[in-house]
MARDRENNU-407527 format. One record per residue (C-alpha): residue in one letter; chain; x, y, z; residue number from 1. Coordinates in nm, 4 decimals. Each point is the difference from the previous one (the first is absolute). Example, Ala and Ser with C-alpha at 12.3 -4.5 7.8 and 13.67 -1.06 7.14 Angstrom:
BEGIN
<site><type>a</type><mol>A</mol><east>1.2300</east><north>-0.4500</north><up>0.7800</up><seq>1</seq></site>
<site><type>s</type><mol>A</mol><east>0.1370</east><north>0.3440</north><up>-0.0660</up><seq>2</seq></site>
% end
This chain:
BEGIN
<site><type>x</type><mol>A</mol><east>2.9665</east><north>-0.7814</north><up>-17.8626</up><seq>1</seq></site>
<site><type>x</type><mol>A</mol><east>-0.1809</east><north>0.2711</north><up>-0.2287</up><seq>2</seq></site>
<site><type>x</type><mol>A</mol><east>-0.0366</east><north>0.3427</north><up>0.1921</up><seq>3</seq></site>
<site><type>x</type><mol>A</mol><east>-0.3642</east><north>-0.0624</north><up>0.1791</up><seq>4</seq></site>
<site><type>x</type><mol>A</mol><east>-0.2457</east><north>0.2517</north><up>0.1169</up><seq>5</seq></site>
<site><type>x</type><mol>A</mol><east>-0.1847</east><north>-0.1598</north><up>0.2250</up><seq>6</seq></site>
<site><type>x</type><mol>A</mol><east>-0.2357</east><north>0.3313</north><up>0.0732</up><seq>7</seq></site>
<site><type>x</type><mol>A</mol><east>-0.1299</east><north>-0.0163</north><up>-0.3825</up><seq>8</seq></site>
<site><type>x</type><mol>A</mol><east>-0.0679</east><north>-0.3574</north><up>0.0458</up><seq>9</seq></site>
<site><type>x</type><mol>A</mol><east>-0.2174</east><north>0.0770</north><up>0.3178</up><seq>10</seq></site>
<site><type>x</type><mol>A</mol><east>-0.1731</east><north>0.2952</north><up>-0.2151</up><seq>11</seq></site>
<site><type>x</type><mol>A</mol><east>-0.1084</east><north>-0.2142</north><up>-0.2650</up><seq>12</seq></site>
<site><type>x</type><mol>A</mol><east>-0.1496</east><north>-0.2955</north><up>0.1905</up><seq>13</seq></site>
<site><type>x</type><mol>A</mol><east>-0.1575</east><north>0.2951</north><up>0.2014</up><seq>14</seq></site>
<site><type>x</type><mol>A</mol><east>-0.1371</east><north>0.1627</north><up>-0.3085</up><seq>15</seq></site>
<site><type>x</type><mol>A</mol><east>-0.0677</east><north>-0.3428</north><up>-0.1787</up><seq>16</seq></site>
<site><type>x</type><mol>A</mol><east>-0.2688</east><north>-0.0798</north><up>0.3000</up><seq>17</seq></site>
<site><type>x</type><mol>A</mol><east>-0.1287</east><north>0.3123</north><up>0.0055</up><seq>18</seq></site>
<site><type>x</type><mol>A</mol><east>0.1708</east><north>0.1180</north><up>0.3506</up><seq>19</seq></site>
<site><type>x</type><mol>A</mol><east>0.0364</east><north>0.3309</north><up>0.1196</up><seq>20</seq></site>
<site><type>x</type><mol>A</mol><east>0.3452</east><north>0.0481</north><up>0.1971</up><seq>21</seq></site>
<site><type>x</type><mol>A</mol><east>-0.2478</east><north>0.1031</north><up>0.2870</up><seq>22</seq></site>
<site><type>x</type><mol>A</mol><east>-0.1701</east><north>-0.3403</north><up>-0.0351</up><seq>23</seq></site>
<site><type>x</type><mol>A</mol><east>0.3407</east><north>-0.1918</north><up>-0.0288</up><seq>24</seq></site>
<site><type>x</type><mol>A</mol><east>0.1511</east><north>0.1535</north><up>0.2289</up><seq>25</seq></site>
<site><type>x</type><mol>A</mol><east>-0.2996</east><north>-0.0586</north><up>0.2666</up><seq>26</seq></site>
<site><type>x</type><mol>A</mol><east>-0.0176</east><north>-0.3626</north><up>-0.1302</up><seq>27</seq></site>
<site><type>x</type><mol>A</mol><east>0.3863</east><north>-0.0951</north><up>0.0735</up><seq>28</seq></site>
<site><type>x</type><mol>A</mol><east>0.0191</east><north>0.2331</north><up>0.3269</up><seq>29</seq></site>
<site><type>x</type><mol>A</mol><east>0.2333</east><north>0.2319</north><up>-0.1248</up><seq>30</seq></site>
<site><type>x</type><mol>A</mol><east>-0.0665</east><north>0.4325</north><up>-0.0247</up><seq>31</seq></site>
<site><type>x</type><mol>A</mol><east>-0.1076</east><north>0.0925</north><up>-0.3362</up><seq>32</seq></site>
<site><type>x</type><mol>A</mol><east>0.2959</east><north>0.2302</north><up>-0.0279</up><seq>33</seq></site>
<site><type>x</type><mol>A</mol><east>0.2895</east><north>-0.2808</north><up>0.0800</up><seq>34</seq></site>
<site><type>x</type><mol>A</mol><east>-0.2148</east><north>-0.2153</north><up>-0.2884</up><seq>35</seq></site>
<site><type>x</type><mol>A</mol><east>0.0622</east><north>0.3609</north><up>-0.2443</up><seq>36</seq></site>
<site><type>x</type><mol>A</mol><east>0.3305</east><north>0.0075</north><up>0.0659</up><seq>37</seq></site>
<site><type>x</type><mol>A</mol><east>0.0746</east><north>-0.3792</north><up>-0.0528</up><seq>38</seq></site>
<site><type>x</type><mol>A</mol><east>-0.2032</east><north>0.0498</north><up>-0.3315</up><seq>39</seq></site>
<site><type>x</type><mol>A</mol><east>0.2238</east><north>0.2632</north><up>-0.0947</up><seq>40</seq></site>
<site><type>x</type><mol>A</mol><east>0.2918</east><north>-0.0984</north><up>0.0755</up><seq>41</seq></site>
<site><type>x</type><mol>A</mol><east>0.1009</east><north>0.2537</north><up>0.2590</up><seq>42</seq></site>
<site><type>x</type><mol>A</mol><east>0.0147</east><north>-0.3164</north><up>0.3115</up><seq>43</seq></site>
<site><type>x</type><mol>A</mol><east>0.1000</east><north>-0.3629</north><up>-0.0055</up><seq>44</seq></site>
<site><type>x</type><mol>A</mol><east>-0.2983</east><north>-0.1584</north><up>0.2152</up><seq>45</seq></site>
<site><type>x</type><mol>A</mol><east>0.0613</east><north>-0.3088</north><up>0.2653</up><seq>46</seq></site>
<site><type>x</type><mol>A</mol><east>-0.0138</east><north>-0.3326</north><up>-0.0728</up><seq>47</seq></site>
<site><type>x</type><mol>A</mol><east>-0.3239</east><north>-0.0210</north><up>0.2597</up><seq>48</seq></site>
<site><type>x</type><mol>A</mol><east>-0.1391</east><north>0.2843</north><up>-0.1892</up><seq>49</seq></site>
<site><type>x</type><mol>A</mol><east>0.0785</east><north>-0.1657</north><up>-0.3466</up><seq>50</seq></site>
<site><type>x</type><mol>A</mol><east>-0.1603</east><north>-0.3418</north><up>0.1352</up><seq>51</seq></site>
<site><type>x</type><mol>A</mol><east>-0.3140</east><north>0.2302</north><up>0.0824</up><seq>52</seq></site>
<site><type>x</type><mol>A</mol><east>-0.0279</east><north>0.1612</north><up>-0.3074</up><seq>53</seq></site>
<site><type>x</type><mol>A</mol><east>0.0517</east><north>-0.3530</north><up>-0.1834</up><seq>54</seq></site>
<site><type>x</type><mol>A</mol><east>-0.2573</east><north>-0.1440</north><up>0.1811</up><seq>55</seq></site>
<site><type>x</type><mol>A</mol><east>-0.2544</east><north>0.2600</north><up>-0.0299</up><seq>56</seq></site>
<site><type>x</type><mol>A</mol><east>0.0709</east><north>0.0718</north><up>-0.3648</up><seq>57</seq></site>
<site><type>x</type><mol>A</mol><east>-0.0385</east><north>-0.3954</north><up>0.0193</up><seq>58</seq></site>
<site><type>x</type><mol>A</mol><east>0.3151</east><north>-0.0345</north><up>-0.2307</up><seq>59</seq></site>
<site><type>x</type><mol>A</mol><east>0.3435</east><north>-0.2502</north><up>0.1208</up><seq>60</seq></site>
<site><type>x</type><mol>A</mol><east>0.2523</east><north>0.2154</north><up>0.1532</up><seq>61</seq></site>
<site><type>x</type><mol>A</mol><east>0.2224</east><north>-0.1062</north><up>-0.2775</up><seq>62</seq></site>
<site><type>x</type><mol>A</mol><east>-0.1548</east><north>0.2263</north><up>-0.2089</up><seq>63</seq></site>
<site><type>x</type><mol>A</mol><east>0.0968</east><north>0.2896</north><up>0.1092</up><seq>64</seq></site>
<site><type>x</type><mol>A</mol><east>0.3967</east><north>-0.1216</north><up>0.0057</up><seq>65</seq></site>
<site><type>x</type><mol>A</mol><east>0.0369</east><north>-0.1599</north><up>-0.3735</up><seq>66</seq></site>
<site><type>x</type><mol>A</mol><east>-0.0266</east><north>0.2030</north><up>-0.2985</up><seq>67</seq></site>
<site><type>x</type><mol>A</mol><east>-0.1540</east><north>-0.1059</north><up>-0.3354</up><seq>68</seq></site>
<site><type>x</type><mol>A</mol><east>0.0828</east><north>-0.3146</north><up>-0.1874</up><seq>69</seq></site>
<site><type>x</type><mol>A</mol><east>-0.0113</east><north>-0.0514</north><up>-0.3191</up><seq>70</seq></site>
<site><type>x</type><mol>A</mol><east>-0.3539</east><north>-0.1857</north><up>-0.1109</up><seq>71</seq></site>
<site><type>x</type><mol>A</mol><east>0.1844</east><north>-0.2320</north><up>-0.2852</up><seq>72</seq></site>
<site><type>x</type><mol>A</mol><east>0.2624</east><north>-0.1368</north><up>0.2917</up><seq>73</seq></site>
<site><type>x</type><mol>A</mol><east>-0.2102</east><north>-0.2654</north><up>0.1348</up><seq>74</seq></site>
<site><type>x</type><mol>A</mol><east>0.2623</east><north>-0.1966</north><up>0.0949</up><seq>75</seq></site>
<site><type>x</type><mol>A</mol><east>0.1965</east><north>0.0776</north><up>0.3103</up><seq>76</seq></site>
<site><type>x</type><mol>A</mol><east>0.3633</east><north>-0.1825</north><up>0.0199</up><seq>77</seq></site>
<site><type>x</type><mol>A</mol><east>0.1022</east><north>-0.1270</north><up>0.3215</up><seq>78</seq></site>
<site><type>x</type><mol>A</mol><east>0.2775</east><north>0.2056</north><up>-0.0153</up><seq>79</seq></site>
<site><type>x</type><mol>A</mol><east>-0.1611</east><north>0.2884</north><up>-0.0928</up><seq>80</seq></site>
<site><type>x</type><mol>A</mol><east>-0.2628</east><north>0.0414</north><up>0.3270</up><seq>81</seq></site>
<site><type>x</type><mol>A</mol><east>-0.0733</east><north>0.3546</north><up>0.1111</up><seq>82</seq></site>
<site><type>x</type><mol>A</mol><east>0.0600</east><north>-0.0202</north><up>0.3788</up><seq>83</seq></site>
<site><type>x</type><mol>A</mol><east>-0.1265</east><north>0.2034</north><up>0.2123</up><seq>84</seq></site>
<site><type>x</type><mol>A</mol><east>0.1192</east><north>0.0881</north><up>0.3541</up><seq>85</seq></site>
<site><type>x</type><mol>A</mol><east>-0.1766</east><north>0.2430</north><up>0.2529</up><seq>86</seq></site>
<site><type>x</type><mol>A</mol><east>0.1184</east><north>0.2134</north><up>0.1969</up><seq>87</seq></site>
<site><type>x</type><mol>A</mol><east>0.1993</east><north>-0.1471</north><up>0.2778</up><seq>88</seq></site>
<site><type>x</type><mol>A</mol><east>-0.1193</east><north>-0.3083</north><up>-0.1365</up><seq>89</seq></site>
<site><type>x</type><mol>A</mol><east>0.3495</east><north>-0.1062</north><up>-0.1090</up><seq>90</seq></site>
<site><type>x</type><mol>A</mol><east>-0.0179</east><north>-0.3821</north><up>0.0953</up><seq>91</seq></site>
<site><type>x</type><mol>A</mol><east>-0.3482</east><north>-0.0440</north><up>-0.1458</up><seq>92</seq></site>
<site><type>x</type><mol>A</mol><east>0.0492</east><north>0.0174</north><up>-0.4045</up><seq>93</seq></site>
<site><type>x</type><mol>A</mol><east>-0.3398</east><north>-0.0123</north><up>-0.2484</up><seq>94</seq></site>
<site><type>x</type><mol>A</mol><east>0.0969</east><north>-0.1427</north><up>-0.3596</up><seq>95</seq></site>
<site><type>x</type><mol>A</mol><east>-0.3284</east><north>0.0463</north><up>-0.2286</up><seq>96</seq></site>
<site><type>x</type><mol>A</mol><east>-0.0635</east><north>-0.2306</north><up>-0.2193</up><seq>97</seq></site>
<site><type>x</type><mol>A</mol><east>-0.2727</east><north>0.1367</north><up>-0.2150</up><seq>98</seq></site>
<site><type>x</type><mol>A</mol><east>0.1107</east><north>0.2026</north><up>-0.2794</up><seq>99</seq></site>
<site><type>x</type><mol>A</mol><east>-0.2109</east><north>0.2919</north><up>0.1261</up><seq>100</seq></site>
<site><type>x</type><mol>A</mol><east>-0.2540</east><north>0.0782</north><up>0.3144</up><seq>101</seq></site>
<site><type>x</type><mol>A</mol><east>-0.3535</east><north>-0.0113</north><up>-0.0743</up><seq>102</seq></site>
<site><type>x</type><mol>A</mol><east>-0.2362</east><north>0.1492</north><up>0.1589</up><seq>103</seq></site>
<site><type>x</type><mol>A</mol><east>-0.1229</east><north>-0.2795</north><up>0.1922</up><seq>104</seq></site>
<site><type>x</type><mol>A</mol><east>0.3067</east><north>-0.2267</north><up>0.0387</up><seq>105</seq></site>
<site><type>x</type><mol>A</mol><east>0.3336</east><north>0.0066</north><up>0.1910</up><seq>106</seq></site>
<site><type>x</type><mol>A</mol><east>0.2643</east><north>-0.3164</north><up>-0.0911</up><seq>107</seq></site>
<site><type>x</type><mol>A</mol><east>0.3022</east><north>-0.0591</north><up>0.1837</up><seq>108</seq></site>
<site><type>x</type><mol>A</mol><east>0.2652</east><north>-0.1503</north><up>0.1372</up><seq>109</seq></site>
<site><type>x</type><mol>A</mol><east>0.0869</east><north>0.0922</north><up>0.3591</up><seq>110</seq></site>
<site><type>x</type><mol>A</mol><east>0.3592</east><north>-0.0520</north><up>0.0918</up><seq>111</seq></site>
<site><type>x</type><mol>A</mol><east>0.0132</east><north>-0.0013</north><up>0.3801</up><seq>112</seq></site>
<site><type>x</type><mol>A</mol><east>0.3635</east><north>0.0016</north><up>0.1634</up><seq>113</seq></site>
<site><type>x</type><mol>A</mol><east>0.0408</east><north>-0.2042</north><up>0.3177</up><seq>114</seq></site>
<site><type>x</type><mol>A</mol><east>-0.0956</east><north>0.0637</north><up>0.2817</up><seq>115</seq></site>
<site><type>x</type><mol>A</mol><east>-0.2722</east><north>0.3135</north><up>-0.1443</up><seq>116</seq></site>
<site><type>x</type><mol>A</mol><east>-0.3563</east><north>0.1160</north><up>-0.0084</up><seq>117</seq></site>
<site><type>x</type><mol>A</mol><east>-0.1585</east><north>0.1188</north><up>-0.3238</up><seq>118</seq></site>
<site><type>x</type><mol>A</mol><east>-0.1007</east><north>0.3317</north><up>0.1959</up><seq>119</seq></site>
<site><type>x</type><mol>A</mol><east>-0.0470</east><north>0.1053</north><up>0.3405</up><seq>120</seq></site>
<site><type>x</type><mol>A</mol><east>-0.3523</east><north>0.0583</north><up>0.0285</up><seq>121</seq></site>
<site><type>x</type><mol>A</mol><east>-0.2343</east><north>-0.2785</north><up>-0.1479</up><seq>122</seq></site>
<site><type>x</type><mol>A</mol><east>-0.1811</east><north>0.1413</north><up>-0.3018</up><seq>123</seq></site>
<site><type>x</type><mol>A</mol><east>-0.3150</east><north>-0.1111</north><up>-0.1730</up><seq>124</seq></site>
<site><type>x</type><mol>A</mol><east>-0.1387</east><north>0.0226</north><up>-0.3687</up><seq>125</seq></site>
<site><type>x</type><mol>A</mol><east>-0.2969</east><north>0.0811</north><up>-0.1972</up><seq>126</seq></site>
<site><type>x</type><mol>A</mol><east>0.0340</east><north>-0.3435</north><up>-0.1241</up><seq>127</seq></site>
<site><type>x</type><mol>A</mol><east>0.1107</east><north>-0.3044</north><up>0.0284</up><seq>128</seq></site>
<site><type>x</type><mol>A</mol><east>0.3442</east><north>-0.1662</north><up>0.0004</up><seq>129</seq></site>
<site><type>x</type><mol>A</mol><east>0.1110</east><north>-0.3596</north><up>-0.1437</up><seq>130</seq></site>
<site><type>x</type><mol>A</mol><east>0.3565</east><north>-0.0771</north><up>0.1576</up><seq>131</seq></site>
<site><type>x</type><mol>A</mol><east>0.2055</east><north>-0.2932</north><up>-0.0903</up><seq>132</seq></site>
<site><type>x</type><mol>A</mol><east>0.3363</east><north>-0.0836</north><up>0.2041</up><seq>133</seq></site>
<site><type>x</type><mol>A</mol><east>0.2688</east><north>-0.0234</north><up>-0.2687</up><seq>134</seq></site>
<site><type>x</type><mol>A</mol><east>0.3118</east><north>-0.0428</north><up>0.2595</up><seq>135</seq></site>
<site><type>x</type><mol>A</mol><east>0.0263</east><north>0.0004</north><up>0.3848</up><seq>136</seq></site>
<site><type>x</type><mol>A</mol><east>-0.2268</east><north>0.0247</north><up>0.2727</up><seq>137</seq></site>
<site><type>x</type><mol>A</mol><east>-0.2213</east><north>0.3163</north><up>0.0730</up><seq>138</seq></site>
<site><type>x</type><mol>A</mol><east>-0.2010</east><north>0.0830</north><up>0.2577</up><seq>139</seq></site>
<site><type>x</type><mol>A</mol><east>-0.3458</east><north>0.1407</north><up>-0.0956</up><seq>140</seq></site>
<site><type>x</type><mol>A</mol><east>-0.1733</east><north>0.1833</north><up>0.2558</up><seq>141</seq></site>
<site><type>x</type><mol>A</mol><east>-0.3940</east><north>0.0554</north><up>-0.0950</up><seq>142</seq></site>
<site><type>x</type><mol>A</mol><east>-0.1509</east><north>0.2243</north><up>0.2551</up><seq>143</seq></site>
<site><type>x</type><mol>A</mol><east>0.0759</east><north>-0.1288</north><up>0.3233</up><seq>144</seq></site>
<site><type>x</type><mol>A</mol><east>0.0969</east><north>-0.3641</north><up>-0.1183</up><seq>145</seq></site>
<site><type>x</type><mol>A</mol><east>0.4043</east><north>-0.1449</north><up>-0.0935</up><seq>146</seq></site>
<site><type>x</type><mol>A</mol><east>-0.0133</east><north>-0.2933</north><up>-0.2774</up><seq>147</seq></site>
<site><type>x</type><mol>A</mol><east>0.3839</east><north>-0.1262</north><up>-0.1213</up><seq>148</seq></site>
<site><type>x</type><mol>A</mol><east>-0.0157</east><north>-0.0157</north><up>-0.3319</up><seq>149</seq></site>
<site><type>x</type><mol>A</mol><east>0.2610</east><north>-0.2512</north><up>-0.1777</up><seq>150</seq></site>
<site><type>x</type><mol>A</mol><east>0.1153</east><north>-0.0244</north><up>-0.3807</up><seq>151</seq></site>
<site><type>x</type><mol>A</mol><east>-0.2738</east><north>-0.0877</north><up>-0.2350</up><seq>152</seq></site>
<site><type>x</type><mol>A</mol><east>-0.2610</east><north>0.1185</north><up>0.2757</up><seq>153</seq></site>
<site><type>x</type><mol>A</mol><east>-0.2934</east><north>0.2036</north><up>-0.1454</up><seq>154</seq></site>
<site><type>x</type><mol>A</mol><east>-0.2450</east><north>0.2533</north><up>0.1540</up><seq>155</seq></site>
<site><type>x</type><mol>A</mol><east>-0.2862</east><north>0.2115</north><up>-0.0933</up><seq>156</seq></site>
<site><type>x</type><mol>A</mol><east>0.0074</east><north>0.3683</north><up>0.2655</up><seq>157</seq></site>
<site><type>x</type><mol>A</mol><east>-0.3885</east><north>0.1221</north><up>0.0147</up><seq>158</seq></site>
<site><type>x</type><mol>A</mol><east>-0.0729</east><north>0.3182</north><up>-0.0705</up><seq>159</seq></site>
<site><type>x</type><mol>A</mol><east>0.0728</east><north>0.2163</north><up>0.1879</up><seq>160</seq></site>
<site><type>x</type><mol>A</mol><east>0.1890</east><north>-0.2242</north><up>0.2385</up><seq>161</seq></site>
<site><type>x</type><mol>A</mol><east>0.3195</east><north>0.1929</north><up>0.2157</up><seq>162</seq></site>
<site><type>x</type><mol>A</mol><east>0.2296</east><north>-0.2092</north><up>-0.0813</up><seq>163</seq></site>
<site><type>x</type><mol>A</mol><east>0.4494</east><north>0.0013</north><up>-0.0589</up><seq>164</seq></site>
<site><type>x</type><mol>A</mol><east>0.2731</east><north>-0.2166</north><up>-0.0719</up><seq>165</seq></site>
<site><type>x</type><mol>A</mol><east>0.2774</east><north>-0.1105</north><up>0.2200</up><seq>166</seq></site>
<site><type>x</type><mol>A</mol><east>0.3204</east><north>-0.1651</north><up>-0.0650</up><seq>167</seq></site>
<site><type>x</type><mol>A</mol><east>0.1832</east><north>-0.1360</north><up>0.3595</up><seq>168</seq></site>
<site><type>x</type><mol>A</mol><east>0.1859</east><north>-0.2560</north><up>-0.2092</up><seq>169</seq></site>
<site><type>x</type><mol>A</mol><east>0.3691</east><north>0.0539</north><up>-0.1016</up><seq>170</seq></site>
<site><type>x</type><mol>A</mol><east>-0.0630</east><north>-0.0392</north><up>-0.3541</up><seq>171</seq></site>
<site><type>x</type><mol>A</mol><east>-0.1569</east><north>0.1703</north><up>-0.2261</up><seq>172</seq></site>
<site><type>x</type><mol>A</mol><east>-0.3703</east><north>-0.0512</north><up>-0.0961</up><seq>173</seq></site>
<site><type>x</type><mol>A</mol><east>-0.1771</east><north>0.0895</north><up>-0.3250</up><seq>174</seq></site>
<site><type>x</type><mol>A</mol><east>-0.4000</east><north>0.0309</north><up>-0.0428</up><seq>175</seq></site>
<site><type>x</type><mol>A</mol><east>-0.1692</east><north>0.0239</north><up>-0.2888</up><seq>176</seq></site>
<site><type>x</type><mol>A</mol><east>-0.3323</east><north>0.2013</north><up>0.0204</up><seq>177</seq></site>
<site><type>x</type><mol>A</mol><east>-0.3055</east><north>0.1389</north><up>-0.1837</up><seq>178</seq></site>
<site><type>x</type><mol>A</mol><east>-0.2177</east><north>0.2819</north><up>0.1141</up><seq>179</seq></site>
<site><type>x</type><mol>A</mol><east>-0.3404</east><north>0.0075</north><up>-0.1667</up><seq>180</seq></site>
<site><type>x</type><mol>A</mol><east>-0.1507</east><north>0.3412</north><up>0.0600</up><seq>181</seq></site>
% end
C-alpha cells in the first residue's frame, strides 16, 4: 500500500465543504486542536474518531485509508483487491471492488472470520446499505433486532440504522455491500 496521509485527506474534504477545523471538529466531537494535529500529520486519530469525522464530513471511512487510483484502471482483478483491515480488526477483511471511492459510494466485500463481529459497537451511516450474503451465515443486528442472514440473502440497512455484523459460525462468511451516501 502507497504511503497514505490520512490528515490531508480529512483537510481537503474539510476545505472542499467549506468547514472550518472549529466546525469539524465540533461536528465529529473531537477538540479542534486533536482535528489540527491529525490534519497535519503530527497524531494518528482513533478509529471512533475517524468513523466521526467520516460521518460528519459525510464521506466512507474507506476514504481516508486508500490512496489514489488511477482513473483509466476501471477494471479491478479479483486478484488484485485493495483490502483493507482496521485496526484490531484483523478477522474482519474489506476487499473494494470499485476501482476508486466516490464521493457518495462505498463497494465491498466483507470477509468475516468465524466466530467474529464486524466491530464492537454498532455503527450507522449517512446512507443506506444494500448487503447480499455471498457465503455463510451472518447475523445482522439492526437496532435492537437479530435477523440470520443465509447465502444469497439480501438486505437494505435504513439510514441511519445502528446496525453490525456477526459471524458465530465456524466458517468463514463473505458479504458483499454498497453504501450510498
Amino acid at each position: 500500500m502507497n504511503d497514505l496521509n490520512i490528515g490531508e485527506k480529512i483537510s481537503q474534504f474539510r476545505k472542499k465543504q467549506n468547514l472550518s477545523i472549529r466546525n469539524l471538529a465540533k461536528l465529529a466531537n473531537v477538540t479542534p486542536s486533536l482535528l489540527s494535529q491529525i490534519e497535519r500529520g503530527l497524531s494518528n486519530p482513533s478509529v471512533n474518531s475517524l468513523k466521526s469525522i467520516a460521518s460528519s464530513l459525510n464521506v466512507p471511512l474507506f476514504t481516508f485509508f486508500i490512496s489514489e487510483v488511477n482513473k483509466k484502471d476501471l477494471i479491478v482483478r479479483g486478484n488484485n483487491r485493495k483490502k483493507v483491515i482496521l485496526p484490531g480488526s484483523d478477522n474482519v477483511i474489506y476487499e473494494v471492488l470499485a476501482p476508486e471511492i466516490t464521493d457518495n459510494l462505498e463497494f465491498a466485500i466483507m470477509n468475516l472470520a468465524p466466530n467474529t463481529s464486524s466491530c464492537n459497537e454498532p455503527i450507522h451511516h449517512n446512507g443506506y446499505e444494500i448487503a447480499y450474503i455471498l457465503e455463510g451465515e451472518v447475523n445482522l443486528y439492526l437496532d435492537d433486532e437479530k435477523f440470520t442472514l443465509y447465502k444469497d440473502d439480501s438486505v437494505k440497512v435504513p439510514i441511519g440504522t445502528n446496525h453490525r455484523w456477526e459471524n458465530t459460525s465456524n466458517n468463514e462468511s463473505k458479504v458483499i455491500f454498497a453504501v450510498v451516501l
